[in-house]
C-alpha positions as a Python dict, from the first residue, in 0.01 Angstrom:
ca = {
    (1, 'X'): (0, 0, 0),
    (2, 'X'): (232, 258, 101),
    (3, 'X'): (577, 288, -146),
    (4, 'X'): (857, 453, -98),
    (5, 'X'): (1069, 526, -417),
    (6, 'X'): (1461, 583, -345),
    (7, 'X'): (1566, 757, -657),
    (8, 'X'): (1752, 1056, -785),
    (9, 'X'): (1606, 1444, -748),
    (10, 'X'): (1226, 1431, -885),
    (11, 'X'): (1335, 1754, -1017),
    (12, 'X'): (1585, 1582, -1247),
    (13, 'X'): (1284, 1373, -1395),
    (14, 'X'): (1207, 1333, -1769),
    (15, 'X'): (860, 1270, -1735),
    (16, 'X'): (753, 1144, -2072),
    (17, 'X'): (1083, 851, -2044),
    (18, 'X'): (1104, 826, -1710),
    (19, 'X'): (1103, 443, -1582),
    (20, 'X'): (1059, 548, -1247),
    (21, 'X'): (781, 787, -1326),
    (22, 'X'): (582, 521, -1466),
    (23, 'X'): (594, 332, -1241),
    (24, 'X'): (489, 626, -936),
    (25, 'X'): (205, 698, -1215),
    (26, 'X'): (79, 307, -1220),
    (27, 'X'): (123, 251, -805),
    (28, 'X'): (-64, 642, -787),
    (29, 'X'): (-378, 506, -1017),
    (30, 'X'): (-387, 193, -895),
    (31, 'X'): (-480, 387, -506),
    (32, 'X'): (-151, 320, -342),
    (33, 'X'): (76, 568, -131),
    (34, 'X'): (339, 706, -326),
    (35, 'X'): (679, 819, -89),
    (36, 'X'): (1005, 992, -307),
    (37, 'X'): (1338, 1025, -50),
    (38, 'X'): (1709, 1031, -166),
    (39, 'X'): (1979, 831, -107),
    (40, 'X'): (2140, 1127, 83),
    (41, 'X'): (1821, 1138, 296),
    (42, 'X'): (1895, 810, 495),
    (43, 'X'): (2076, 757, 814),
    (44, 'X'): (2126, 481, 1041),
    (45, 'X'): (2126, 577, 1435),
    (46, 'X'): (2122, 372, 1735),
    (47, 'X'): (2057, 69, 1493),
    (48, 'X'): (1750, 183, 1333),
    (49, 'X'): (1785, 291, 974),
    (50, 'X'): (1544, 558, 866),
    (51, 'X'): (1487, 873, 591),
    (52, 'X'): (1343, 1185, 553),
    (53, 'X'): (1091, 1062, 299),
    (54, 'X'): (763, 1290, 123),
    (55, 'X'): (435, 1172, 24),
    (56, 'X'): (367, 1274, -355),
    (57, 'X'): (95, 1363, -509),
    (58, 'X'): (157, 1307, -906),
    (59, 'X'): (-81, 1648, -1065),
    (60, 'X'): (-99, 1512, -1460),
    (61, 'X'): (71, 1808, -1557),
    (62, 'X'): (404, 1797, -1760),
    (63, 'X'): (603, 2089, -1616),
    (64, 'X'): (515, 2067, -1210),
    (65, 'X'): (446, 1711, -1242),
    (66, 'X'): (409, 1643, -846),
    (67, 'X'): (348, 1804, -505),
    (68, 'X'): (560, 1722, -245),
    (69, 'X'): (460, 1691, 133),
    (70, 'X'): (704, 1835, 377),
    (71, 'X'): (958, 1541, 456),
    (72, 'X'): (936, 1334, 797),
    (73, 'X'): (1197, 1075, 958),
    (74, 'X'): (1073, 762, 865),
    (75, 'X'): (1141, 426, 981),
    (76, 'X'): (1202, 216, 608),
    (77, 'X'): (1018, -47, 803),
    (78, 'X'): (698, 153, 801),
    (79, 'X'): (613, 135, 421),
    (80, 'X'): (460, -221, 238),
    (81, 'X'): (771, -183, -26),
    (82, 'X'): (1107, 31, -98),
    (83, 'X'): (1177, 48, -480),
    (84, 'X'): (1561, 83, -531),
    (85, 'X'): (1606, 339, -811),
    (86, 'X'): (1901, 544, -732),
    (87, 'X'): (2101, 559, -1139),
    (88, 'X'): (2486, 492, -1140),
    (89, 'X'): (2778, 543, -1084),
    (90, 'X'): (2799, 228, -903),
    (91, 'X'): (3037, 429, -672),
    (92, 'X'): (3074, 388, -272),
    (93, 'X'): (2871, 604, -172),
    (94, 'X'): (2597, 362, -384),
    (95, 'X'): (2802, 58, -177),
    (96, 'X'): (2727, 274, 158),
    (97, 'X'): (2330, 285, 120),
    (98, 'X'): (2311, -74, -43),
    (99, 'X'): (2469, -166, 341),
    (100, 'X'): (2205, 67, 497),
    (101, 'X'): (1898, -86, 279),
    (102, 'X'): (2012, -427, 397),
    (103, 'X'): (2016, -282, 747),
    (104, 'X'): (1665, -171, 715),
    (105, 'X'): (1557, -510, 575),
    (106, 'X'): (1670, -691, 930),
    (107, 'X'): (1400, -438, 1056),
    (108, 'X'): (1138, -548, 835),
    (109, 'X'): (1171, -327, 503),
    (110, 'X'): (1111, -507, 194),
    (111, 'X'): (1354, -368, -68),
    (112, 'X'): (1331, -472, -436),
    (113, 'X'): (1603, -471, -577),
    (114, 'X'): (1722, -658, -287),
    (115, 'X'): (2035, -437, -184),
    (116, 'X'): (2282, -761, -132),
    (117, 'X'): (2193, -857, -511),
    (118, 'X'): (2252, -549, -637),
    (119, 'X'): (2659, -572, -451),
    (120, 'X'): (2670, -893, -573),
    (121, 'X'): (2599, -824, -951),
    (122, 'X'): (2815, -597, -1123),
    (123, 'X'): (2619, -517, -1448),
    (124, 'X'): (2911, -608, -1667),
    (125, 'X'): (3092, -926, -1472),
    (126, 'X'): (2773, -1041, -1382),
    (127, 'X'): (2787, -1243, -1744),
    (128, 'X'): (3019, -1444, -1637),
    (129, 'X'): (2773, -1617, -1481),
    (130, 'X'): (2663, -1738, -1790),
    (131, 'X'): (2895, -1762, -2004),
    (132, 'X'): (2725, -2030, -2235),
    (133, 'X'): (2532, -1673, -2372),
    (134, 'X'): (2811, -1453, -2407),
    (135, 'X'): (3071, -1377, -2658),
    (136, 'X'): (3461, -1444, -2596),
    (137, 'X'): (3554, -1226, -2327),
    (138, 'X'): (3863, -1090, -2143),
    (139, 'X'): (3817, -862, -1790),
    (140, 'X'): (4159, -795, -1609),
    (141, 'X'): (4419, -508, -1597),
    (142, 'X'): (4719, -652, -1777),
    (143, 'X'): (4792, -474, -2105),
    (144, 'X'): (4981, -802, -2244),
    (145, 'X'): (4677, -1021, -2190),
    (146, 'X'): (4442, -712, -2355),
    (147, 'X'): (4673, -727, -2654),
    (148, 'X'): (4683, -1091, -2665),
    (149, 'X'): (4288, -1074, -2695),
    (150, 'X'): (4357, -836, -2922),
    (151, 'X'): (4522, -1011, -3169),
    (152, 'X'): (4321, -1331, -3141),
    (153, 'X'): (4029, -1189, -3208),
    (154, 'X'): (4096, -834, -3429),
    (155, 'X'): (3786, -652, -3382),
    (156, 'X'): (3706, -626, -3044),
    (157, 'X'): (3504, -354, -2780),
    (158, 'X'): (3677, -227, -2455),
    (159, 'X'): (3508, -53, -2155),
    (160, 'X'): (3473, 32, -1832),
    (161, 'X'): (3312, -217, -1547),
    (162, 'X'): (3138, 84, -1406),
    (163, 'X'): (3064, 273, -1699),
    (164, 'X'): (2687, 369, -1780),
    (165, 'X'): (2497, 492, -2083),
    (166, 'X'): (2770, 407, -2309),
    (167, 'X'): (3061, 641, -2153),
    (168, 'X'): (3421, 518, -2201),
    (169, 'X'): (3319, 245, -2448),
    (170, 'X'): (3614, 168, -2706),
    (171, 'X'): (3608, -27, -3093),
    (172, 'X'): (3941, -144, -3186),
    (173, 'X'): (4006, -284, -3533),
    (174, 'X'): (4236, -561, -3681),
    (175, 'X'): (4486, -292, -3741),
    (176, 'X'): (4498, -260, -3345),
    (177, 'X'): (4517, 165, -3435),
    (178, 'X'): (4526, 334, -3073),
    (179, 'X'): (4467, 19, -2845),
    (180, 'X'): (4761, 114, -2658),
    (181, 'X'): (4692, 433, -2568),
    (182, 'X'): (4348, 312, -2500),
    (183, 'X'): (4447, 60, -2252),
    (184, 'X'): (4685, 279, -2100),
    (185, 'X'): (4365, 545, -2037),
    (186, 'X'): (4146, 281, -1969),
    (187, 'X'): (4300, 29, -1703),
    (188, 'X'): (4507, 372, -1619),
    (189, 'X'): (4809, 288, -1607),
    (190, 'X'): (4718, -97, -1538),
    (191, 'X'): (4556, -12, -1194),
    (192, 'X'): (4190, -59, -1320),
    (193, 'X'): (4029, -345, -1425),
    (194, 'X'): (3841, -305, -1750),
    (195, 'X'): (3650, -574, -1973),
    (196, 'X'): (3735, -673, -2324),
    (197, 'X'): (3486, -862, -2569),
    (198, 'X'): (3497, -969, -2923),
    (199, 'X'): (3301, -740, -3127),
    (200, 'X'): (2943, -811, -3251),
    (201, 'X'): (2897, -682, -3571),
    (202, 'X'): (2478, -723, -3504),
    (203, 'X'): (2509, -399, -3279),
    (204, 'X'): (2399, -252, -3630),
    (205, 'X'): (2061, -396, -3559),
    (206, 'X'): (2056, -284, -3219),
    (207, 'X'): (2150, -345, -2849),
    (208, 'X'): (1851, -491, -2730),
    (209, 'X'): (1729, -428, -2355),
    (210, 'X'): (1453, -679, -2203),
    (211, 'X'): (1319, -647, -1923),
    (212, 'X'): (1257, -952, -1708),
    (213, 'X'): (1030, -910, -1392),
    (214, 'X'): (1022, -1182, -1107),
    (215, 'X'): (1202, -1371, -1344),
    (216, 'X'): (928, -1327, -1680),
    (217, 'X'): (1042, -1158, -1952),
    (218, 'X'): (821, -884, -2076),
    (219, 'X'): (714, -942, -2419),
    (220, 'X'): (901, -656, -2595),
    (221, 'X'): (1257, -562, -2589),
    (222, 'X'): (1397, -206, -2669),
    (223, 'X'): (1661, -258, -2932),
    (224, 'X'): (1844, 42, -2945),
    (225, 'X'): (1990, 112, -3268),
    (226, 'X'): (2331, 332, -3280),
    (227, 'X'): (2331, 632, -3470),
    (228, 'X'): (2571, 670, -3796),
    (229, 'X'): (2926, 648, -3725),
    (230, 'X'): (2844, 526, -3332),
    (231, 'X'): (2949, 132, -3213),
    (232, 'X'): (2711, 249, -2881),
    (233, 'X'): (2355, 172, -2889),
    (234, 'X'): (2292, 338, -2580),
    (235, 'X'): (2005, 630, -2579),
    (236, 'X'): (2231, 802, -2380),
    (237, 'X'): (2499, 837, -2646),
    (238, 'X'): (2222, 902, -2938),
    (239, 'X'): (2110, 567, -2989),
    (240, 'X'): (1728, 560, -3176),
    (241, 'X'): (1467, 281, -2930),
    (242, 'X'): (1293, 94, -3176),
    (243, 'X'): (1079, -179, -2967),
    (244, 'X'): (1056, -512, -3092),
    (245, 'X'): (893, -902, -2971),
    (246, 'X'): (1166, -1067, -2841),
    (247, 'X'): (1358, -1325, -3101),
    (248, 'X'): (1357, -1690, -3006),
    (249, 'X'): (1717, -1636, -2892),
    (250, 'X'): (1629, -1314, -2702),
    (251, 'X'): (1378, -1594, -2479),
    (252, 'X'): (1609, -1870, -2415),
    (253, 'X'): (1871, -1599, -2273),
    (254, 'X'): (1576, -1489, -2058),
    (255, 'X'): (1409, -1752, -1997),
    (256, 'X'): (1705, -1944, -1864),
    (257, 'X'): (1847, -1641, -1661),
    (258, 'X'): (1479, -1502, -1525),
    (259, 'X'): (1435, -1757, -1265),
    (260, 'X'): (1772, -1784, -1093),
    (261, 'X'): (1756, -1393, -1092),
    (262, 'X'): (1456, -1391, -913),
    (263, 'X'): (1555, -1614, -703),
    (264, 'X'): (1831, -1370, -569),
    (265, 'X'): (1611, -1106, -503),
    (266, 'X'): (1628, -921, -811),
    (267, 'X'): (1278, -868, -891),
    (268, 'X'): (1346, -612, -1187),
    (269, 'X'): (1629, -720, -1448),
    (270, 'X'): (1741, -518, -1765),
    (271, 'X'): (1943, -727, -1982),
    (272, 'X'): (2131, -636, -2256),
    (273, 'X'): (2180, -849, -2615),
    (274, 'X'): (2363, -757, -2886),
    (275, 'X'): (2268, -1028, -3178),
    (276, 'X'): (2305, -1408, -3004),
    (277, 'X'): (2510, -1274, -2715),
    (278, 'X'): (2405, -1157, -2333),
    (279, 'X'): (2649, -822, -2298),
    (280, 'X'): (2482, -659, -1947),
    (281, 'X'): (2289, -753, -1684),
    (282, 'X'): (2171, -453, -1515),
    (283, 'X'): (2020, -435, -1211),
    (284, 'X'): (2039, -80, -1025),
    (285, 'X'): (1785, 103, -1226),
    (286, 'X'): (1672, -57, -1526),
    (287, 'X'): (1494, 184, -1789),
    (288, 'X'): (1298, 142, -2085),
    (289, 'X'): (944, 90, -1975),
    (290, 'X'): (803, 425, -2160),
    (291, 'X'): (964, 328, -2478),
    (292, 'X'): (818, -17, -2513),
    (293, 'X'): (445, 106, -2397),
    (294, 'X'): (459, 401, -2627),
    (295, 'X'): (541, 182, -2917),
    (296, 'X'): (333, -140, -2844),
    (297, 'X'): (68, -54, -2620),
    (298, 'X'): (212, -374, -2363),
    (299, 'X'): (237, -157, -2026),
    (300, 'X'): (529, -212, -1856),
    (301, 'X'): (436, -66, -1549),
    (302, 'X'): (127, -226, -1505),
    (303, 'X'): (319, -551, -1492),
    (304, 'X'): (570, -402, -1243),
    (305, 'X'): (349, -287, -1008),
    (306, 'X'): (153, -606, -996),
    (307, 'X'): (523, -796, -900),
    (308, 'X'): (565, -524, -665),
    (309, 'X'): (227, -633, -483),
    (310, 'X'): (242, -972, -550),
    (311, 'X'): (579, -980, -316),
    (312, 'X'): (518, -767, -110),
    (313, 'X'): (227, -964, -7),
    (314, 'X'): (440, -1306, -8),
    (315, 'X'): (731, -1099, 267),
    (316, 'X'): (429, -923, 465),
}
């Protein structure tokens, strides 16, 4: 198979954490092509969508990790599977080449995650959608309705709805100390929409991230356990990765959500569960593979990879 990984500069890679380095490592040992292009690298003319996409060769060393071809224009169409993997911000110019991935599917690209799904599940609303697993929530821009939560529940977590690894995430207390100016800076000026939730007090134990692919949870989550003083589990923000087998409640959330996710085209799913509750459902570049084959030996990318196939044959 030939695959074609849209991601961020390989330069920018962290080898030994990198998702999307496992999973160029698994595709490269398992004999297929392995393609690298950038978001910025696409354009769309007279209809056809296409890239300036290199072949890689991965070397096995740490430092100079790959060799890169000299780019050519490349129809999207041309390769067995495109692998989404561009991080956040969820900004426009993300919007703009979801709308140009979709384009290249009407040619005959196969894109996982399937660009529509990925517009049409922001990873923090997208809970809403099931609600029956989620903790009392608020999402609007009104400060008197974000006080009113406020007050009915005391303790309570405010972000951003396109926040990642943990940035702008708020803890208020009972005592309410700072909420306005925090909603003020938030929702600035009540012209953003933010999200309020109750706060779980099991974040001490960790915010757990597993990984569902084609709709089966893998085995293991990553429950990421916040440093001392820190209400953010995220690595990002110093949060420790201690992988774990997933809890009888951590498989009825996924077992009940893999399918219908799957369903939509989302054939790689990180969600996020804090205690009993689904917080995130993240679906633009889930991470986390490394972690959980480092620390159990179950190899993430192994069972990525065969998905990968496994659909790609089923569209071809």
């Amino acid at each position: 198979m030939k695959i074609a990984f849209l991601a961020d500069p390989l330069s920018s890679f962290k080898i030994y954490k990198d998702s999307t380095f496992a999973m160029m490592a698994e595709a490269a040992r398992r004999g297929h092509e392995v393609y690298a292009f950038q978001q910025r690298h696409m354009a769309l003319k007279e209809g056809k969508v296409t890239a300036y996409v290199s072949r890689i060769e991965l070397t096995g060393d740490t430092d100079e990790w790959y060799k890169a071809a000299p780019s050519e224009d490349t129809s999207l169409a041309a390769f067995d599977a495109v692998i989404q993997r561009k991080d956040p911000p969820f900004d426009m110019e993300y919007v703009y080449g979801t709308y140009l991935l979709q384009l290249a599917e009407k040619e005959g690209a196969k894109v996982f995650n399937k660009p529509s799904a990925i517009r049409d599940h922001n990873e923090k609303l997208a809970i809403a959608q099931f609600s029956q697993f989620t903790a009392p929530t608020l999402v609007t821009s009104d400060e008197t309705r974000l006080r009113d939560f406020q007050a009915e529940h005391g303790d309570v977590i405010l972000k951003p709805l396109d926040g990642m690894g943990g940035a702008g995430i708020f803890r208020v207390k009972a005592d309410g100390l700072n909420l306005g100016s925090i909603i003020e800076t938030l929702t600035q000026l009540g012209t953003r929409t933010i999200m309020a939730q109750r706060y779980i007090p099991d974040i001490v134990k960790g915010d757990k991230r597993i990984l569902l692919i084609d709709g089966k949870p893998v085995p293991f989550c990553l429950a990421r356990i916040p440093q001392a003083g820190e209400v953010r589990g995220n690595l990002a923000a110093g949060g420790t990765g201690v992988a774990q087998p997933l809890s009888q409640r951590d498989r009825e959330i996924a077992e009940a959500l893999g399918p219908e996710l799957a369903s939509r085209g989302l054939l790689l799913v990180g969600l996020d569960v804090i205690g009993d509750y689904l917080t995130e459902v993240n679906v633009t570049s889930p991470t986390c593979f490394q972690e959980i084959t480092q620390q159990t030996g179950f190899q993430v990318a192994s069972m990525f990879i065969d998905a990968v196939e496994a659909r790609a044959g089923k569209q071809g």
